[in-house]
C-alpha positions as CSV (number, residue, x, y, z in Angstrom):
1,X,-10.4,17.8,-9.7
2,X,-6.7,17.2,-10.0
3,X,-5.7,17.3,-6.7
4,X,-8.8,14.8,-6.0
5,X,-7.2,12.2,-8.2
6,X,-3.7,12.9,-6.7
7,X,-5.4,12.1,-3.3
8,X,-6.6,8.9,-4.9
9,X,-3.6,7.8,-6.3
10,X,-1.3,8.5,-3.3
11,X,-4.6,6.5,-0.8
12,X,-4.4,3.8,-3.4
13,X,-0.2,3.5,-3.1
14,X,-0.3,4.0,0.7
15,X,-2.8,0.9,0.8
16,X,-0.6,-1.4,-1.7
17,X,2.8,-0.1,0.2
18,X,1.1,-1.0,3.1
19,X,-0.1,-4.6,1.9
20,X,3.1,-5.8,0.6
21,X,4.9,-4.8,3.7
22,X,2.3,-6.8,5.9
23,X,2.5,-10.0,3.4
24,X,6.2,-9.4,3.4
25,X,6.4,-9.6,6.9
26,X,4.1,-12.9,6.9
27,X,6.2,-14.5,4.9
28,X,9.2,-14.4,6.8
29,X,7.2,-15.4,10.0
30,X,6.4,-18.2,8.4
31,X,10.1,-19.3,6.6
């Protein structure tokens, strides 16, 4: 059970990591 919400946790952090870099990244583009 524990290491099922550890998976979760680091899925969730990948996907936010992941969506700040691409809306970082847009950003620039667009300065």
């Amino acid at each position: 059970m524990l290491f099922s919400w550890l998976f979760l946790c680091i899925s969730i952090y990948h996907c936010v990591s992941s969506g700040l870099k691409a809306s970082l990244t847009r950003i620039s583009l667009l300065k």
